[in-house]
N, C-alpha and C positions, 0 to 999 in steps of 0.2 A: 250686658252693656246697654244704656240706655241712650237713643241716638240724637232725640230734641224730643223739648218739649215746647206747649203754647205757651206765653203768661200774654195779660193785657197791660196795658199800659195808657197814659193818659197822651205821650207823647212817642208813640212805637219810633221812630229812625233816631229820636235821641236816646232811647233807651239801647237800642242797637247798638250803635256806635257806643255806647261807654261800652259794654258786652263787650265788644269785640276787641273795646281797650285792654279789660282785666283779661283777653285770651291772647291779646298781643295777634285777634285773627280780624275777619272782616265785617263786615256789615253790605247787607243788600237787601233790594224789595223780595215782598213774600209776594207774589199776585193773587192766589187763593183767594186771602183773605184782605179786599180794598184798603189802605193805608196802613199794611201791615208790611215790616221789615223782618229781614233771619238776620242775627248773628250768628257765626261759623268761626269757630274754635280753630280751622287748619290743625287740628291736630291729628292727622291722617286716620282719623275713627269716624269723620263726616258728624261729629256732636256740632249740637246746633239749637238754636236757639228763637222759635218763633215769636214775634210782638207784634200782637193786636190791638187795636186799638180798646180802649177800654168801654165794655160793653158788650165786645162781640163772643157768642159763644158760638159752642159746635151742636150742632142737632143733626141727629140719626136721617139718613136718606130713605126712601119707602121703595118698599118691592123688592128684587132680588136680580140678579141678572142674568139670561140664560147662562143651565148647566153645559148642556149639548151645543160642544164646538168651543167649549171657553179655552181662552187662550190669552197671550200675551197682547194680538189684536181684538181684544172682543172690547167695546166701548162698554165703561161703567161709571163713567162720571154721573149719567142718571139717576145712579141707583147713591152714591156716596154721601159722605156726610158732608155739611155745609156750615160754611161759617156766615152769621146772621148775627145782627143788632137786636139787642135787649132792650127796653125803658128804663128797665131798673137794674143797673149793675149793682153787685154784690161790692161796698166799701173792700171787704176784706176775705179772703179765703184762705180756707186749710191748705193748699197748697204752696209749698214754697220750693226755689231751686237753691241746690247747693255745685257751686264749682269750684274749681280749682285755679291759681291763676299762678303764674310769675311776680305778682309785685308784690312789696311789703305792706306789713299793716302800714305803719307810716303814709305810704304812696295809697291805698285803699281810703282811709281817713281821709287822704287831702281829696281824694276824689269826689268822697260821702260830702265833704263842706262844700264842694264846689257847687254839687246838684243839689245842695237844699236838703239831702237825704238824710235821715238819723241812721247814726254808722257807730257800730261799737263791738269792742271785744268781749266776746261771752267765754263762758267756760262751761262747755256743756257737761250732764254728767258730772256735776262738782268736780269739774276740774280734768275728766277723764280725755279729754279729746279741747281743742279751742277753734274755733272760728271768729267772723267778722260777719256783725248782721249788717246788711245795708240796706235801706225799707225803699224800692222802687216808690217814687212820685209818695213816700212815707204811707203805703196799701199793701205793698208786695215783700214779702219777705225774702232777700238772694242771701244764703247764707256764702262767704266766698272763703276759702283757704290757701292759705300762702303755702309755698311748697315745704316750709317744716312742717303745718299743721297738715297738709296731705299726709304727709308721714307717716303724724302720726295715728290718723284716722285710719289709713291704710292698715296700721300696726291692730288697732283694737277692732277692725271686721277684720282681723284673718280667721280663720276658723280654727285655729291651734289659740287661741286669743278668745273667740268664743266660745270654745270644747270648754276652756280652765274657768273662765268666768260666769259662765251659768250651768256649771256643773251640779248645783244643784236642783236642777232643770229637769234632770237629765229623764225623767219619768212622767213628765207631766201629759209628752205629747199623748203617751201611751194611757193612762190611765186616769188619765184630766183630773188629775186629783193632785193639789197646791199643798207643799209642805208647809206646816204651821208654820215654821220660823217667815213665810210670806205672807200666809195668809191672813196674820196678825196685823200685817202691815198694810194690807188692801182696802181700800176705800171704795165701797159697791154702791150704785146710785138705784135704786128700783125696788 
């Protein structure tokens, strides 16, 4: 289960609050990180949704914190990671989130016009699975799914679902060796 993660954003408590529109959950400050908000899902899994302002990343803390005596009391905010301002934010990154919400495309769409955001139905996988892309401040990629496309997502990672579909897989991990009928198909850069 994956419990939250960070994204940044240009306006973090408005990007929150929509968040927590498509979860039907809340919106609140982050303190951590200065003008950052959580969206929280309430959906009794504590999933959660950090927004930082955009620009801020996370950088590694230095040192270690004593072994001997560690405990539930032992201070380590010293030693932790930190959220810090960049000069140069990165336009776009490979990360994107994908959730799940209660509302319709429909209701998704009216939402995507409201914010300015490009908002649209893909068919990933030609067709295998569908979502709704919605490009946060048009930087961020939230892939969102109405509760049929849960479904049917839910339906193609089951692992009875994955066993039948890359059945002819089924050797690779072992022997790293790609049957032709793929390996025809592979596009190598290097």
């Amino acid at each position: 289960m994956i419990n939250h993660i960070s994204i940044a954003a240009n306006e973090p408590e408005r990007v929150a609050n929509i968040l927590a529109e498509l979860w039907g959950g809340m919106a609140i400050p982050f303190p951590p990180a200065p003008g950052s908000f959580m969206a929280l899902a309430n959906d009794g899994k504590g999933s959660g949704v950090e927004i930082t302002p955009t620009g801020t990343v996370l950088v590694p803390g230095e040192g270690m914190p004593p072994e001997e005596g560690f405990g539930v009391d032992t201070k380590t905010e010293g030693y932790e990671a930190k959220f810090v301002q960049t000069d140069n934010p990165a336009k776009y990154v490979a990360t994107h989130l994908n959730i799940s919400t209660h509302l319709g495309i429909d209701e998704l769409k009216a939402i995507g016009a409201r914010e300015g955001w490009r908002t649209l139905v893909c068919n990933r996988g030609e067709g295998l699975f569908q979502l709704v892309e919605m490009w946060i401040d048009n930087t961020f990629m939230l892939e969102v799914m109405t509760p049929e496309q849960t479904a049917r997502y839910v339906e193609v990672t089951s692992p009875e679902f994955i066993a039948k579909a890359f059945a002819e897989f089924e050797n690779i991990a072992y022997t790293n060796e790609v049957p032709a009928s793929i390996a025809e198909n592979l596009n190598l850069i290097g």
